[in-house]
TILOBA-978748 format. One record per residue (C-alpha): residue number from 1; x, y, z. Coordinates in Angstrom, 1 decimal, decimal comma. Example, Ala and Ser with C-alpha at 12.3 -4.5 7.8 and 13.67 -1.06 7.14 Angstrom:
BEGIN
LOFI   resi     east    north       up
LOFI      1     12,3     -4,5      7,8
LOFI      2     13,7     -1,1      7,1
# end
This chain:
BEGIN
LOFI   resi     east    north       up
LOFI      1      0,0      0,0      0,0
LOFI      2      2,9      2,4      0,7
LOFI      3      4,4      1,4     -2,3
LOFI      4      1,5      2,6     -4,3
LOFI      5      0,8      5,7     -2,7
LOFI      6      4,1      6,7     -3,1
LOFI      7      4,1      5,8     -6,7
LOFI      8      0,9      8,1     -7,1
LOFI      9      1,9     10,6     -5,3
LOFI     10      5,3     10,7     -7,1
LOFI     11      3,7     10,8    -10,5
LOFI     12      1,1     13,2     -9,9
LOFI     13      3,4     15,8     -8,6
LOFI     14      6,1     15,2    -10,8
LOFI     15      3,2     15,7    -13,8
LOFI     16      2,5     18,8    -11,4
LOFI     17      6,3     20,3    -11,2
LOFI     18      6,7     19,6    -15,6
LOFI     19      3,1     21,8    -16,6
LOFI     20      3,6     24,5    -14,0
LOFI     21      6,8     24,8    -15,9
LOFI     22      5,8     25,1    -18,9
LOFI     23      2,8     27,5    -18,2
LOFI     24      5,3     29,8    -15,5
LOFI     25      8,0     30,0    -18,2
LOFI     26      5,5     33,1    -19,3
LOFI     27      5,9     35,1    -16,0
LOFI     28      9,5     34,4    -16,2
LOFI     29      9,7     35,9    -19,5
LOFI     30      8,2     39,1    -20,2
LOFI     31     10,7     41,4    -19,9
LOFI     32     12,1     38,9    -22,8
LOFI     33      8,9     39,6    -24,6
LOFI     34      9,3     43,8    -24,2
LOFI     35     12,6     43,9    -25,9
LOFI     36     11,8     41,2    -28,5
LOFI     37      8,8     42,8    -29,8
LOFI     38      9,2     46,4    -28,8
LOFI     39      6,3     46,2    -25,8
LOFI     40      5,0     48,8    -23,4
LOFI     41      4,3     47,8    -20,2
LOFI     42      0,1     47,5    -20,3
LOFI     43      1,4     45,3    -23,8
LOFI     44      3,5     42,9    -21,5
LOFI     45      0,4     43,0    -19,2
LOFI     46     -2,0     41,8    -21,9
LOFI     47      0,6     38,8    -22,5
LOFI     48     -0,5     37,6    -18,8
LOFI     49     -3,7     38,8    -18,9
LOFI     50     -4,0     36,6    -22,4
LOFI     51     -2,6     33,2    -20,3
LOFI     52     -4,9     33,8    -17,6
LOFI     53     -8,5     34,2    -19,8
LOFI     54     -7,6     30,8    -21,4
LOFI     55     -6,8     29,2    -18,2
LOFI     56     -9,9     30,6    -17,1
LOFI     57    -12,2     29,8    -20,3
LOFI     58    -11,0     25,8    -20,2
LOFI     59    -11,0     25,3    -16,5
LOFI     60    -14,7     24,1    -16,5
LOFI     61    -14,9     22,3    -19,8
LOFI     62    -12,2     20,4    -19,1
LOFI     63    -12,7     19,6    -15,1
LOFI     64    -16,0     18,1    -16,9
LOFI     65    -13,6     16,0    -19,7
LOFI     66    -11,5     14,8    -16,5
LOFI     67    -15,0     13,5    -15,1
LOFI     68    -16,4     11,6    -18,5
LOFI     69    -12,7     10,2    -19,6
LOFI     70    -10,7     10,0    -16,3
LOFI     71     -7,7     11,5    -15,7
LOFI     72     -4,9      9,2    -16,8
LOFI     73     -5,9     10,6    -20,5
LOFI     74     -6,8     14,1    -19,9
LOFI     75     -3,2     14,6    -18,0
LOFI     76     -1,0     12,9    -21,0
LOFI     77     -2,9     15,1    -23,3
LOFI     78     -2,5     18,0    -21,1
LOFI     79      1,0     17,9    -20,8
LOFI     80      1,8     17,3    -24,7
LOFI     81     -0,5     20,7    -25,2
LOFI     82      1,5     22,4    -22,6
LOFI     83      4,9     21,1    -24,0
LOFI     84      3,0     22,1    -27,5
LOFI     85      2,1     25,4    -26,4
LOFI     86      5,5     26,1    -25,2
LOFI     87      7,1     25,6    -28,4
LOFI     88      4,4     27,4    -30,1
LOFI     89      5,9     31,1    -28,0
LOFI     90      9,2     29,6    -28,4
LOFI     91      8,2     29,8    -32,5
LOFI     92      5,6     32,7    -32,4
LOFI     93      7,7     35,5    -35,0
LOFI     94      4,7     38,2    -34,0
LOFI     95      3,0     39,9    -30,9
LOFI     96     -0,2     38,1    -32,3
LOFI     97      0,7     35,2    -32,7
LOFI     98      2,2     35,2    -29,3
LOFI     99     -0,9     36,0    -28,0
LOFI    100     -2,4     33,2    -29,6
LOFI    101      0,0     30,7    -28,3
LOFI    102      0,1     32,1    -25,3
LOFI    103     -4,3     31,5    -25,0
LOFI    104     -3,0     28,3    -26,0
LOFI    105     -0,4     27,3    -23,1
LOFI    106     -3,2     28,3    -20,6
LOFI    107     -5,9     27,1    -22,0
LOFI    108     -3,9     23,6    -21,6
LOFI    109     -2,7     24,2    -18,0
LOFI    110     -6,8     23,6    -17,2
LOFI    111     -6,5     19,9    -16,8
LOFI    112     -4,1     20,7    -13,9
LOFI    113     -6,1     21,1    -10,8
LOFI    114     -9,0     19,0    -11,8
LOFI    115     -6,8     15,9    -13,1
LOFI    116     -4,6     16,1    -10,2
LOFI    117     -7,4     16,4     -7,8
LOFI    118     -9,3     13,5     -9,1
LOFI    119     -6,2     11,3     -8,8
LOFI    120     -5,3     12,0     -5,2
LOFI    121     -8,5     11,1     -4,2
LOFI    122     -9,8      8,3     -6,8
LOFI    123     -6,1      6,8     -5,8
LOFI    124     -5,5      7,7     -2,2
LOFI    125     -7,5      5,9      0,8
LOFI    126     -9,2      8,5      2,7
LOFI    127     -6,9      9,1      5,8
LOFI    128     -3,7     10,2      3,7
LOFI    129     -5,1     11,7      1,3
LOFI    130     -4,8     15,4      2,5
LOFI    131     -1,1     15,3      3,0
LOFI    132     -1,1     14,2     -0,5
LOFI    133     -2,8     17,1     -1,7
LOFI    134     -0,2     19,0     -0,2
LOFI    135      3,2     17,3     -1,7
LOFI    136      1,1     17,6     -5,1
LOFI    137      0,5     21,4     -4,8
LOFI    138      4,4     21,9     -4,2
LOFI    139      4,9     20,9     -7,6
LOFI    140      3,1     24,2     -8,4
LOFI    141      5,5     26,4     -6,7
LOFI    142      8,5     24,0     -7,5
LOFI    143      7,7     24,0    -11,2
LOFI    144      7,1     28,1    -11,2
LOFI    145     10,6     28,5     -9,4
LOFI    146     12,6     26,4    -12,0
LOFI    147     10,7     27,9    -14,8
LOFI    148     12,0     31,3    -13,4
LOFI    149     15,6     29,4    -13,4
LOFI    150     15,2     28,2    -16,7
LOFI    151     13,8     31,4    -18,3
LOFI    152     16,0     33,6    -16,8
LOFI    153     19,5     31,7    -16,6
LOFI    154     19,3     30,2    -20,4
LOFI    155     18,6     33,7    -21,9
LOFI    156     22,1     34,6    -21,0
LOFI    157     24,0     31,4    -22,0
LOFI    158     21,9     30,5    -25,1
LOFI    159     19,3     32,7    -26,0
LOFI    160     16,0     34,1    -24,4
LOFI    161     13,8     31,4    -26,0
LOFI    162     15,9     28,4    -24,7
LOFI    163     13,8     28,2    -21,8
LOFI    164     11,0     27,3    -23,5
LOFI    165     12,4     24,8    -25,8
LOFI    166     13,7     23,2    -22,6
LOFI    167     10,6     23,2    -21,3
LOFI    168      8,7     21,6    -23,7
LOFI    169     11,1     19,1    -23,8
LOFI    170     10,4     18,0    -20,1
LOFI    171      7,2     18,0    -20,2
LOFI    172      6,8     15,7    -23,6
LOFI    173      9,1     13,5    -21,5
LOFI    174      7,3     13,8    -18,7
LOFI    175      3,6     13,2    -20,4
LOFI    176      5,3      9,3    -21,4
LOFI    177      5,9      8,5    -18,3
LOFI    178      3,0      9,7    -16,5
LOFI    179      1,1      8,0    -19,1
LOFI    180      3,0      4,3    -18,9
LOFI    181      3,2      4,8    -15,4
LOFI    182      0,0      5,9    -13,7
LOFI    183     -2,6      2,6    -13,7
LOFI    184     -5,6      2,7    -16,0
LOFI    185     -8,6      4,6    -14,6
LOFI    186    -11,2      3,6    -17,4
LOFI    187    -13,9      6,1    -18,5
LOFI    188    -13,5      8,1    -15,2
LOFI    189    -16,4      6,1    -13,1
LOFI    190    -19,2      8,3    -15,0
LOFI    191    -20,5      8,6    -18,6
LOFI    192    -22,0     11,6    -18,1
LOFI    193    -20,6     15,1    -17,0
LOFI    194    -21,3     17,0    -14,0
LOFI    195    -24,3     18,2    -12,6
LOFI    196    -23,6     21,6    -12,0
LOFI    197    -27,2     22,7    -11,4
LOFI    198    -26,4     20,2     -8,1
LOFI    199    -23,2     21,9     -7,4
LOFI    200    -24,9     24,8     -7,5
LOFI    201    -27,4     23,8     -5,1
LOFI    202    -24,7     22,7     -2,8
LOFI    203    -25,2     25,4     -0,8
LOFI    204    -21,5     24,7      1,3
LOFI    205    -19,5     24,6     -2,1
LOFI    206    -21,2     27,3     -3,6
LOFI    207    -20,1     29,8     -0,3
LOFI    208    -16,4     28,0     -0,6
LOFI    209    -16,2     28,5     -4,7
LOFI    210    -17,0     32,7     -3,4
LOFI    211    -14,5     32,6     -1,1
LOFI    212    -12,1     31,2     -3,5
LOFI    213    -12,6     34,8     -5,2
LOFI    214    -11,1     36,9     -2,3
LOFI    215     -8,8     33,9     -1,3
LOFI    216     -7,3     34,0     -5,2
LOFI    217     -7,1     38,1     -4,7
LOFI    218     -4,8     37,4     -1,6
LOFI    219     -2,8     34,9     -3,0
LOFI    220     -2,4     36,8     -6,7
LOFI    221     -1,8     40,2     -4,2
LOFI    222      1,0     38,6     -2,7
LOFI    223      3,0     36,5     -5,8
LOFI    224      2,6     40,0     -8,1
LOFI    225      3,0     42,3     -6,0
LOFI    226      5,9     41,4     -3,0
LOFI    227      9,2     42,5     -5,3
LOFI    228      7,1     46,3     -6,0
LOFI    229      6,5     46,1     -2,6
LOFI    230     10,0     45,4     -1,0
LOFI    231     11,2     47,8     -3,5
LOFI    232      9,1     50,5     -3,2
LOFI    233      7,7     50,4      0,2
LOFI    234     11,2     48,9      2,5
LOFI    235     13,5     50,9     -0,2
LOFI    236     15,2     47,4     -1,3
LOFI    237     16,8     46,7     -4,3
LOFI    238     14,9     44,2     -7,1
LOFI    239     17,6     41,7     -6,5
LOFI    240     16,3     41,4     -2,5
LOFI    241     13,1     41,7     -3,1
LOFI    242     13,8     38,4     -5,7
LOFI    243     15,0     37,0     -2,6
LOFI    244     12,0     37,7     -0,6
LOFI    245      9,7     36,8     -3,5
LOFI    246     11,4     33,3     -2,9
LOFI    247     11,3     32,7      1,0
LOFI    248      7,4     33,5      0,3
LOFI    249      6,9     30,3     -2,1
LOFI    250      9,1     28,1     -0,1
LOFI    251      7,6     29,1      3,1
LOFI    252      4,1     28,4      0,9
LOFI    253      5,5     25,1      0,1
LOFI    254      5,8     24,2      4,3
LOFI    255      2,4     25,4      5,0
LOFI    256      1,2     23,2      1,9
LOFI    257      2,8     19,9      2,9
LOFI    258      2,4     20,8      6,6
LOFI    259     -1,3     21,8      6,8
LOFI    260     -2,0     18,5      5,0
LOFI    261     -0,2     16,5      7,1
LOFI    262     -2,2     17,9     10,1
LOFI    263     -5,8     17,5      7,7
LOFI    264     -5,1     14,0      8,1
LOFI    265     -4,2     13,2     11,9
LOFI    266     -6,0     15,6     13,4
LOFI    267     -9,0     13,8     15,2
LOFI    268    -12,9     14,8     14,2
LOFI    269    -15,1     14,8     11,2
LOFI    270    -13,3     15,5      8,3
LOFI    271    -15,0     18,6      7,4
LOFI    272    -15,0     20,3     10,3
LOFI    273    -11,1     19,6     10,9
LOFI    274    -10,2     21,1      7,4
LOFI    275    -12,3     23,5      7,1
LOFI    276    -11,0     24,4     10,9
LOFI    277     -7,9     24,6      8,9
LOFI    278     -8,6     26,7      6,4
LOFI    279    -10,3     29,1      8,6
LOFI    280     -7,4     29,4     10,4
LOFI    281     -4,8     29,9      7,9
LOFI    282     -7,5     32,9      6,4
LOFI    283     -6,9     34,4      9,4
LOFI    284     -3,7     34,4      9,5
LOFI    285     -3,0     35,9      6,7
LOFI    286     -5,1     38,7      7,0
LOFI    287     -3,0     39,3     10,2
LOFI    288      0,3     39,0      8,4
LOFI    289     -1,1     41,5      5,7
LOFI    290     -1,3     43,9      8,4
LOFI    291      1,8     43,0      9,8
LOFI    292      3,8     43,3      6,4
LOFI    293      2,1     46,8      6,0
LOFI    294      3,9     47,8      9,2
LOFI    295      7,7     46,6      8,5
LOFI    296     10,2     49,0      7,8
LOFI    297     13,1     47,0      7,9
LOFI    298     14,8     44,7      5,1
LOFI    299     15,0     42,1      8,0
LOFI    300     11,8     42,9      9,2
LOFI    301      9,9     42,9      5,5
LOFI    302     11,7     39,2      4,6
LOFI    303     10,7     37,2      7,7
LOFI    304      7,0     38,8      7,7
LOFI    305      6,7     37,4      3,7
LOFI    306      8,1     34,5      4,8
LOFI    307      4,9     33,9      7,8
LOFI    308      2,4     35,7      5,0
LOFI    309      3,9     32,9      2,3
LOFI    310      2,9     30,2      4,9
LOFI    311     -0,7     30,9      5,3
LOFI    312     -1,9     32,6      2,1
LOFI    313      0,3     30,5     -0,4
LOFI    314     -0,3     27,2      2,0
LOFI    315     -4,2     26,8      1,9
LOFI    316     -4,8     25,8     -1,7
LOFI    317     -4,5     22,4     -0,9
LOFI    318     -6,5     22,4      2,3
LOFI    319     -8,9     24,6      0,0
LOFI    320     -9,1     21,6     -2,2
LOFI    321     -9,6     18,8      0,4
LOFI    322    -12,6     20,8      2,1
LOFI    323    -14,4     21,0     -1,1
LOFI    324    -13,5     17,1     -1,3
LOFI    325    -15,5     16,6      1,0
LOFI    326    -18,9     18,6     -0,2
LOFI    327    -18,9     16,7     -3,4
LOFI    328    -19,6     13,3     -4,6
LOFI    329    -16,0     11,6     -6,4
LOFI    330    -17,5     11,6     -9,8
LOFI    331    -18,5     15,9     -9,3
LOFI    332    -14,2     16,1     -8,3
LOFI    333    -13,3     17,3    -11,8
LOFI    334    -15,6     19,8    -12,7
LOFI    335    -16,1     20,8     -9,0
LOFI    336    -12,6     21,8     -8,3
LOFI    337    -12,0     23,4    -11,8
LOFI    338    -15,1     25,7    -10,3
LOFI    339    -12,8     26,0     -7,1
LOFI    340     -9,9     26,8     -9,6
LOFI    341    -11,8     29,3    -11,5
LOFI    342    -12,9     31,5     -8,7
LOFI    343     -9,6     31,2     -7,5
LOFI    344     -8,2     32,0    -10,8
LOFI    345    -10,8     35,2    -11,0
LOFI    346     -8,9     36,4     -7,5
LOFI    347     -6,3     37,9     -9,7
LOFI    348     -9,0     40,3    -11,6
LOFI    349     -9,7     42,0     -8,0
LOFI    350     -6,3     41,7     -6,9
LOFI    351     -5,1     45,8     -6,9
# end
């Protein structure tokens, strides 16, 4: 039994770490994009803005594909769009076309959270599922920090596309042996798709799916905005405020794998002990948002990001196992690519 959990877990977060990636390598890269194609900054913004609206569009279509063909299929043909997409800005010659393969790249980075999902828990025995969830989200901020490596360092050894190319690469490799080595889960246990006029009568998931609005706004708040901050606000320099930027997503990272952990041996019903969980990491954040507003100190500024990076960076797997348990396993596709979306939305509000 440890044997296969390990092996799903394993495979699942290493599927996790190769399309965050490829879809991060965007983030990475747009001071690349300015100087290639002559950008202003609200330009560069609509590169982001263009990766985000087709993450956004696909999220529910393709939670619901995860439900009707399982996610063994909808993962190996995520990836090879991903590694796809990621050749196609690698190759795009114009700012329109970049756009294009940009929609593209995100558009394909939906089968993430609703794939992944539905494997933990179609895979995992209830009990050890929730840590889990929490190794698997790693490979979110894992993949986003070597696709900042890979991005950044290549463009001054090779040239500023490498990073892509490298990219796509991994995750073509990556898609082969997810698919050859994650066990066949049939047609996904349902021929039909979700019943979203029953989610929508869950009255629990709907309130969590609207809190996964002003949770996303915190969470896109802090990843876009701590380097301005530590720059502008502490009177830092960029390269420190890189530094921070870093302690936050590795501090995430702990409060990911370690608020899972605790989902699963904490005693009580399961959803009052998560959700307990998520309430209390909420609240913490909104105290270390008041706390980092206060610093004045480089010293100061780097260990408060570092607590706000635990708690608003470590609930999205917690966030994921609540709603687990307020939906039937065959809803966990399309459910959790609602969760995603809201969360996703966060970053419209986000100032």
């Amino acid at each position: 039994m440890d044997r296969s959990y390990w092996r799903t877990v394993s495979l699942v977060t290493m599927w996790q770490i190769a399309a965050s990636i490829c879809y991060y390598t965007i983030f990475a890269a747009t001071p690349f994009f300015r100087d290639a194609f002559g950008l202003s900054r609200f330009s560069v913004g609509i590169v982001v803005t263009t990766l985000t609206l087709g993450y956004a569009v696909f999220l529910l279509p393709l939670g619901a594909l995860t439900d009707r063909f399982g996610e063994r299929l909808t993962l190996t043909v995520g990836l090879v769009g991903l590694a796809t997409g990621s050749l196609l800005v690698a190759g795009a010659p114009t700012y329109a076309l970049l756009l294009a393969a940009v929609f593209v790249l995100g558009s394909l980075y939906g089968t993430a959270i609703p794939g992944t999902n539905k494997a933990v828990f179609d895979r995992i025995e209830p009990g050890r599922q929730n840590l889990a969830m929490g190794i698997k989200q790693v490979g979110v901020t894992g993949g986003s920090g070597i696709s900042a490596l890979l991005v950044t360092g290549l463009a001054g050894a090779l040239f500023h596309r490498a990073g892509f190319l490298v990219a796509a690469g991994v995750g073509a490799v990556v898609a082969v042996v997810f698919y050859v080595g994650y066990s066949s889960d049939g047609s996904g246990g349902t021929a039909d798709y979700p019943d979203f006029g029953a989610l929508l009568s869950n009255r629990p998931y709907v309130v969590l799916t609207t809190a996964g609005l002003f949770l996303g706004a915190a969470l896109f708040t802090t990843t876009g905005y701590t380097v301005l901050y530590v720059e502008e606000s502490i009177g830092a320099s960029v390269a420190f405020g890189g530094v921070v930027l870093a302690l936050v997503q590795l501090f995430g990272s702990v409060g990911r794998v370690l608020t899972g952990w605790l989902s699963d041996v904490l005693p009580g019903e399961p959803r009052v002990r998560i959700g307990s969980l998520l309430v209390a990491q909420t609240l913490g954040s909104a105290v270390m948002f008041v706390v980092v507003a206060s610093t004045t100190t480089e010293r100061g500024a780097a260990i408060a990001f570092a607590v706000l990076g635990f708690f608003v960076l470590g609930y999205t797997g917690v966030y994921y196992s609540v709603m687990a348990t307020l939906v039937s396993a065959d809803e966990m596709g399309g459910a959790t690519a609602g969760g995603q979306l809201a969360l996703t939305s966060g970053a419209l509000v986000a100032p």
